[in-house]
C-alpha positions as CSV (number, residue, x, y, z in Angstrom):
1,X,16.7,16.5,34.9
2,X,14.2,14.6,33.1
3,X,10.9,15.4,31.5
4,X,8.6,12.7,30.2
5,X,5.3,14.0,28.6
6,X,2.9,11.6,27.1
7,X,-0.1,13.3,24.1
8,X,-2.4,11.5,23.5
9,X,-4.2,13.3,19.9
10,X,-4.8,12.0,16.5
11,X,-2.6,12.8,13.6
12,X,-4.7,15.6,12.3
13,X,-4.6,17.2,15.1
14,X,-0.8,17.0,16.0
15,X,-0.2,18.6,12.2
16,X,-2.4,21.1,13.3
17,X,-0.6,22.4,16.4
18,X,2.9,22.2,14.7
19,X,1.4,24.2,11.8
20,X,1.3,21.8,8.9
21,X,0.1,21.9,5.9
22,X,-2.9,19.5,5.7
23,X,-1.6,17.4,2.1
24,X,-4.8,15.2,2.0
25,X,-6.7,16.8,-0.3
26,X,-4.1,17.0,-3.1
27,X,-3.3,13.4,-2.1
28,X,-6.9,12.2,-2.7
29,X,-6.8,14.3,-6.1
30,X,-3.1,12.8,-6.9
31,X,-3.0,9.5,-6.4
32,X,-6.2,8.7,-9.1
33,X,-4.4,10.5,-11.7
34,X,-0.8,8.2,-10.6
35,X,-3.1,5.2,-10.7
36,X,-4.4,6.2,-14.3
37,X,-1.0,6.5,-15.7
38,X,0.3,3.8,-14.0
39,X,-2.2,0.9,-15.3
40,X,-2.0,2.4,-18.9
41,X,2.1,2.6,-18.5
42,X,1.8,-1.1,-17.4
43,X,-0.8,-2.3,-20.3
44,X,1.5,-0.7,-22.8
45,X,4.5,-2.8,-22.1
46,X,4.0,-6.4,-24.2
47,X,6.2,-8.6,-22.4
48,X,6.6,-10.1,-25.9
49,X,8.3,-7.0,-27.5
50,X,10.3,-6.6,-24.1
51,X,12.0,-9.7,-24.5
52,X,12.7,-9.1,-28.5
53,X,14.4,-5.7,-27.3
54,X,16.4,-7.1,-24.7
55,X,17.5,-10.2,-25.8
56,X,19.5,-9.8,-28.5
57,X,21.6,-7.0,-26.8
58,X,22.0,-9.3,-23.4
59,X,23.3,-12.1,-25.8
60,X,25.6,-9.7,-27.6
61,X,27.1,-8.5,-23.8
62,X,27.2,-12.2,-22.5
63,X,29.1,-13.4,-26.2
64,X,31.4,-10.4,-25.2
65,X,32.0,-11.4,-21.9
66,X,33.2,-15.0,-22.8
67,X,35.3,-13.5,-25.3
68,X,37.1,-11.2,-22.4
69,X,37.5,-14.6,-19.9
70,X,38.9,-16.5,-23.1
71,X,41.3,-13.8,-23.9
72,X,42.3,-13.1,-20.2
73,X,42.8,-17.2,-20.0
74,X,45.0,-17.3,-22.9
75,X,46.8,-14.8,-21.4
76,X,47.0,-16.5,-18.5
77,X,48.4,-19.8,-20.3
78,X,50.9,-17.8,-22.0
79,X,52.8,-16.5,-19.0
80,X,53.6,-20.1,-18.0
């Protein structure tokens, strides 16, 4: 047996009959503060300095991982 039964209310009022907590309020006093720290988080990184950071230490892993597919090749040649 089959039941089909079709509501028709708006989401503040389904939250109310299942007895949730209505989270608006702390979301509208939240999400201003997120956005705050957010745009100063994102003015604070100098794409710049990121690169200067970054750089050197992905050219150190890349010089590395030639020097592991050389030594693995000469291996290889070796076993021949």
């Amino acid at each position: 047996m089959k039941f089909k039964v079709d509501i028709e209310c708006t989401p503040d009022e389904a939250r109310a009959f299942l007895g949730l907590p209505d989270v608006k309020p702390l979301h509208d006093a939240l999400l201003p503060e997120l956005e705050k720290r957010l745009r100063s988080a994102l003015n604070a990184m100098d794409p710049e300095a990121m690169l200067k950071t970054w750089l050197p230490a992905t050219l150190k892993g890349f010089e590395q991982l030639q020097e592991m597919f050389f030594s693995q090749l000469g291996e290889f040649g070796r076993k021949k």
